[in-house]
N, C-alpha and C positions, 0 to 999 in steps of 0.2 A: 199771392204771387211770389213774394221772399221767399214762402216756404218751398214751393214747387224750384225754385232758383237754389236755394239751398242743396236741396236731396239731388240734382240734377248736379252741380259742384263736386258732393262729395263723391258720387256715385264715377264719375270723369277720374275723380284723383286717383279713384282707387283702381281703376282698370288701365290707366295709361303708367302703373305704378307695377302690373303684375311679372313683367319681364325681369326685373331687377331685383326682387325677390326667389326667383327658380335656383335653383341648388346646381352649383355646378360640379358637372359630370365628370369623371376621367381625373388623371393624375395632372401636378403641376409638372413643367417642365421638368423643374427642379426635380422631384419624385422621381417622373419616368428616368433621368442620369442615374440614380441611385438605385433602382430598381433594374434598370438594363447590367450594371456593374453589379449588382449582385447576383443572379440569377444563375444556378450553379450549387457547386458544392464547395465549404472553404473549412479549411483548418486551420488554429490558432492553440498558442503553447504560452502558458500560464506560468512563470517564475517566480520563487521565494530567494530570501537570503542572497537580494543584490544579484540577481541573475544567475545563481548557483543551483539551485534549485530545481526542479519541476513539479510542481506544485499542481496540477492539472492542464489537459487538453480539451479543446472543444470543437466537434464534427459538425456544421448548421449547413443544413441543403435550404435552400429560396426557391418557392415556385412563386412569383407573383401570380397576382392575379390581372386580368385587362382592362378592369375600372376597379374603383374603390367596394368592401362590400360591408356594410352595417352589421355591426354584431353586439347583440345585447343580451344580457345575462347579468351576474355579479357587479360586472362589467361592460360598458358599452363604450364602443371605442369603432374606430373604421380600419378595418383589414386592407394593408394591404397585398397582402398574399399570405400563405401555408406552406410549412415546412416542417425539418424534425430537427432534431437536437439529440448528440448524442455525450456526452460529458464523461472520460474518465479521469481518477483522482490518481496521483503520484506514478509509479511504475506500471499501470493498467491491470492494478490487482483489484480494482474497486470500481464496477462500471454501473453508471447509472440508467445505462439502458438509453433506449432510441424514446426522447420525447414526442408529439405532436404539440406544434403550435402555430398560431395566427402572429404574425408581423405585423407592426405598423409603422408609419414614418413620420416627422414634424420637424419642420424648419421652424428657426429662429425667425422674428420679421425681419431682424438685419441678412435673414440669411446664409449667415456666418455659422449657425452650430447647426446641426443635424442630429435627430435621434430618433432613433428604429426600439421599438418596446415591440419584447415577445410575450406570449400570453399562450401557456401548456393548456391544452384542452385534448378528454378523450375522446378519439376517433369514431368510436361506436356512438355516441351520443350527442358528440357537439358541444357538449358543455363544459364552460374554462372548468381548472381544474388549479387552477394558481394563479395567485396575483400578479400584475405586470410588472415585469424585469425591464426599465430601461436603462439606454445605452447609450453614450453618443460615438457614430459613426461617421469617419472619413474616409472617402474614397480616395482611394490613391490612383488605380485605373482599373480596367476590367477584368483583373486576375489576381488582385489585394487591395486589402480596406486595411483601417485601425478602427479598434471598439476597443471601449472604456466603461466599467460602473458609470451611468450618470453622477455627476458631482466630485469625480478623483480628478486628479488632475491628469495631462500629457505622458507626465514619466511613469503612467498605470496604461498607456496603450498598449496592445496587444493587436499583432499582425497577424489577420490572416489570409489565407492565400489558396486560390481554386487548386483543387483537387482534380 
């Protein structure tokens, strides 16, 4: 009789337990903010030598996407949205061409820092094509953010601004 009380236990714990393991859907708040303010096309100017300089420009269009989407490869990470990337270096004699790449986002637990990592992948095939660049992004409102190398500090942001 313990035995049939036992398996009848465990059997209870484990289906009154199944809700709270399901994978939740959709962006967080937090996400959809950053993702509504980026959505668009923005440009940002890159300085050397104490703001004297122009040291490169960088063109990044957002499409998010409308729930999160799995992506695994080299890499597995969760998209969330596609876009391109266009980078040219000094007086626009050196351009690197129109990238494709998957976005992503991650908040801090406190909340407080944000970071979006792109990930180049070809068009024709779907497969990354480079390792992840992350960044940490502030939004300022829905027409400029600041990004930063992950790990520079403040006086390394760079504003950019819808197009």
């Amino acid at each position: 009789m313990k035995k049939y009380l036992s398996i009848l236990a465990v059997a209870a714990l484990l289906f009154s337990c199944s809700k709270d393991d399901e994978a939740k859907i959709g962006f967080t708040e937090q996400e959809q903010q950053v993702l509504n303010a980026i959505q668009g096309t923005f440009y940002g100017e890159y300085y050397t030598n104490n703001g004297s300089t122009l040291y490169m420009t960088e063109e990044i269009s957002f499409s998010p996407y409308s729930e999160p989407k799995s992506i695994t490869g080299l890499w597995s990470f969760t998209a969330a949205g596609i876009g391109t990337m266009t980078t040219t270096y000094g007086n626009g004699s050196s351009i690197l061409g129109e990238e494709y790449i998957y976005f992503s986002l991650s908040t801090s637990p406190s909340g407080e820092e944000q970071t979006i990592s792109f990930y180049k992948y070809d068009p024709d095939s779907g497969y990354l094509t480079n390792k992840e660049d992350k960044r940490i992004i502030t939004i300022i409102n829905n027409s400029s953010f600041k990004m930063r190398a992950y790990g520079l500090t403040k006086e390394n942001d760079v504003t950019f601004k819808k197009r």
